[in-house]
C-alpha positions as CSV (number, residue, x, y, z in Angstrom):
1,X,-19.8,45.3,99.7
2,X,-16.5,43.3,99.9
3,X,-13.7,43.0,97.1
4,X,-15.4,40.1,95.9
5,X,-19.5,41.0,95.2
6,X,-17.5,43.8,93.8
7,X,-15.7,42.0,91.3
8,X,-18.7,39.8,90.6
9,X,-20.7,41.8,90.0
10,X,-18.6,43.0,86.6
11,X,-18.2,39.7,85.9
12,X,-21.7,39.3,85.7
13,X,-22.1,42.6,84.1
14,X,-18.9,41.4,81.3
15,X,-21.1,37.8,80.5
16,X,-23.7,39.6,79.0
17,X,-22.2,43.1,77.2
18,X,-20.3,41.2,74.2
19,X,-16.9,42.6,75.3
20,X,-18.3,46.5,74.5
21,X,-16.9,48.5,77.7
22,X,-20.0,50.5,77.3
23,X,-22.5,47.6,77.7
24,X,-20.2,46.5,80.4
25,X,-21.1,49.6,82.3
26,X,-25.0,49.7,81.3
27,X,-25.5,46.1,82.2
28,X,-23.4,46.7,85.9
29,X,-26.0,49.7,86.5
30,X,-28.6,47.0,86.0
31,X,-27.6,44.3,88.1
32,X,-26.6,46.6,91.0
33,X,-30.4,48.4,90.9
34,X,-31.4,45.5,91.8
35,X,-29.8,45.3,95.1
36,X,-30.7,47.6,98.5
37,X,-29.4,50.9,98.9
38,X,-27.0,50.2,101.2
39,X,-25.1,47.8,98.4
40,X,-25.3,49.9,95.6
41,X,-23.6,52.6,98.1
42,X,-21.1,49.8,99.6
43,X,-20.4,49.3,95.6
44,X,-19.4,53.3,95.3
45,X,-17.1,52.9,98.0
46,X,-15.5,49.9,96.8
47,X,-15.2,51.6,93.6
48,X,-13.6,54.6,95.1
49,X,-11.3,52.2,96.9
50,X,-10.4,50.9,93.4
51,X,-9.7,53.9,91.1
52,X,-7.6,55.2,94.3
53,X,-5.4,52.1,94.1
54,X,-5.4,52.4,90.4
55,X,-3.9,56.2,90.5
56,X,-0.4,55.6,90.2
57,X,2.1,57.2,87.7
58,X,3.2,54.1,85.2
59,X,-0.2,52.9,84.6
60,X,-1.1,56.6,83.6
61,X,2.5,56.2,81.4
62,X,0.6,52.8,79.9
63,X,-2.4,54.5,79.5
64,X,-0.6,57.6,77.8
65,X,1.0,55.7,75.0
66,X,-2.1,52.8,74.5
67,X,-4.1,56.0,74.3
68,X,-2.0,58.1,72.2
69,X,-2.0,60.6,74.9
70,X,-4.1,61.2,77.9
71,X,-5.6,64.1,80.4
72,X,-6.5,63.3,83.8
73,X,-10.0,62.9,82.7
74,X,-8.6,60.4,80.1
75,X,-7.2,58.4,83.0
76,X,-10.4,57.9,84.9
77,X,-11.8,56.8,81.9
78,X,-9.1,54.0,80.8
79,X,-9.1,53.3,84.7
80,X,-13.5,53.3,83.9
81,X,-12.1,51.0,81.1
82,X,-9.8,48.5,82.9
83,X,-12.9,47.7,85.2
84,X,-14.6,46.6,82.5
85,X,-11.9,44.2,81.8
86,X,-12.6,42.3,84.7
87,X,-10.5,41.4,88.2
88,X,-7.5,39.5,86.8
89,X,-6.2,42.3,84.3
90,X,-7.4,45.4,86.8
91,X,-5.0,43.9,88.9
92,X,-2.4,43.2,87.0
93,X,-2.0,46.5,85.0
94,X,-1.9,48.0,88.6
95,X,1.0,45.8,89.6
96,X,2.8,45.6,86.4
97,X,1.2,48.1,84.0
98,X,3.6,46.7,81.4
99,X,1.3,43.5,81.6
100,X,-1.1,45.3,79.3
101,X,0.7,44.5,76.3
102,X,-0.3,41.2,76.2
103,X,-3.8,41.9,75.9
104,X,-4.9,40.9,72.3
105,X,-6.8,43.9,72.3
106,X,-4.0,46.0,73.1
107,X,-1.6,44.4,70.4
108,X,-4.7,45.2,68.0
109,X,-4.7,49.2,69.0
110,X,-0.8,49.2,68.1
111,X,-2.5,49.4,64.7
112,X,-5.8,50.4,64.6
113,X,-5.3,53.3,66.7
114,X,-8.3,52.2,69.2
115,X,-8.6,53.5,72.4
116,X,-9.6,52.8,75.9
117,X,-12.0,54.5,78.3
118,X,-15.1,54.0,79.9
119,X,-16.9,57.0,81.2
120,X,-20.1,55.6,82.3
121,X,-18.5,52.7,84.6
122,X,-17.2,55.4,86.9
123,X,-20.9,56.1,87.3
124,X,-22.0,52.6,87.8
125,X,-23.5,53.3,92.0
126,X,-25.0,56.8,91.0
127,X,-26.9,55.7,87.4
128,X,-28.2,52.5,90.1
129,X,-29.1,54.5,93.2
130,X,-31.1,56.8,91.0
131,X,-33.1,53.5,89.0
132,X,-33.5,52.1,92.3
133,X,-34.5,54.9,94.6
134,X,-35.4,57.4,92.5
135,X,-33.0,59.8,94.7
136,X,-29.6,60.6,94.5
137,X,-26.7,58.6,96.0
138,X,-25.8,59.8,99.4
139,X,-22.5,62.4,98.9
140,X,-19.8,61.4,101.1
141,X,-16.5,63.5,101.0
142,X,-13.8,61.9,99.1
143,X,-10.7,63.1,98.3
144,X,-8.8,60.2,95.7
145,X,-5.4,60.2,96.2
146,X,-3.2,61.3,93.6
147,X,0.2,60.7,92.6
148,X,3.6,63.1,93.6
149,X,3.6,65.2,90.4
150,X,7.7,64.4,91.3
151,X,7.0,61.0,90.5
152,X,5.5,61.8,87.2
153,X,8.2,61.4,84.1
154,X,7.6,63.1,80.5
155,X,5.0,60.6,78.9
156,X,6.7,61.8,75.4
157,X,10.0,60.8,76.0
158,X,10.6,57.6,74.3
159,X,13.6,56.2,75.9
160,X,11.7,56.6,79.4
161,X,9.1,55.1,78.5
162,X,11.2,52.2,76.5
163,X,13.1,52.1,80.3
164,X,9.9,51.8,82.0
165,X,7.2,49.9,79.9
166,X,9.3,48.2,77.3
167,X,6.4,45.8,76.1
168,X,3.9,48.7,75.2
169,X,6.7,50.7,74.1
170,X,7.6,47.9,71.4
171,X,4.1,48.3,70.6
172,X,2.9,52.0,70.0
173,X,6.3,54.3,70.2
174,X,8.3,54.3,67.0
175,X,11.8,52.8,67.3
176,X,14.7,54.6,67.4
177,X,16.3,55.7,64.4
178,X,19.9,54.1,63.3
């Protein structure tokens, strides 16, 4: 499956879900059972491709303070999450994770307290190779590759994370005191 089925087929999956991350997901396990095995298992490794890309120390920092803290788990979910926002954002949160304080949705979390994951997207090829074949989905050894736990910096720390994401900072970390 190339970069863009890939993408289209979340797009098609996002028309119909109402903007619910979860629907997103349930409807993308639809479409892709439709296809031949060998799609649904191209769509797994383009997905793996994907959340690989997507493991990188700042967007776990965004994810960390949108979130109000996050395990690695929780960052494979938001990733699970971003997905479901569609090409255009994935994207750009990878390449400027700072860009994700411009998402209305976002701004809204700075008060409501929301958060952002998406379990059952990073399940999307298995949940459709199972519908569609009744088997499982061929294992493949895969190892994602993780950041430098040197590159990581202290998620709590306000001023780095003021230095380094000062748009979601001015959104969910309390300002300094005078």
């Amino acid at each position: 499956m190339r970069t863009d089925e890939f993408w289209q087929l979340i797009d098609d999956a996002r028309a119909g879900a109402g903007g619910e991350a979860d629907a997103v997901a349930a409807r993308a396990v639809a479409l892709l059972a439709e296809r031949d095995p060998e799609e649904i298992a191209g769509y797994a490794e383009h997905q793996r491709r994907v959340l690989t890309a997507s493991h990188k120390v700042d967007l776990w920092g965004a994810a960390y303070l949108i979130n109000g803290g996050v395990s690695a788990d929780g960052f494979a979910y938001f990733r699970g999450w971003l997905m479901t926002q569609g090409r255009a954002v994935f994207a750009g949160a990878v390449g400027r994770p700072d860009s994700l304080a411009e998402l209305p949705r976002v701004r809204a979390a700075a008060l409501s307290g929301e958060e952002f994951q998406c379990e059952p997207m990073l399940t999307v090829a298995w949940d459709a190779y199972r519908k569609a074949t009744a088997a499982e989905l061929p294992a493949e050894p895969f190892t994602a590759a993780e950041p430098d736990l040197n590159d990581f910096w202290d998620f709590d720390d306000e001023e780095e994370a003021r230095r380094r994401l000062p748009k979601l900072a001015a959104l969910f970390v309390e300002p300094p005191m005078e």
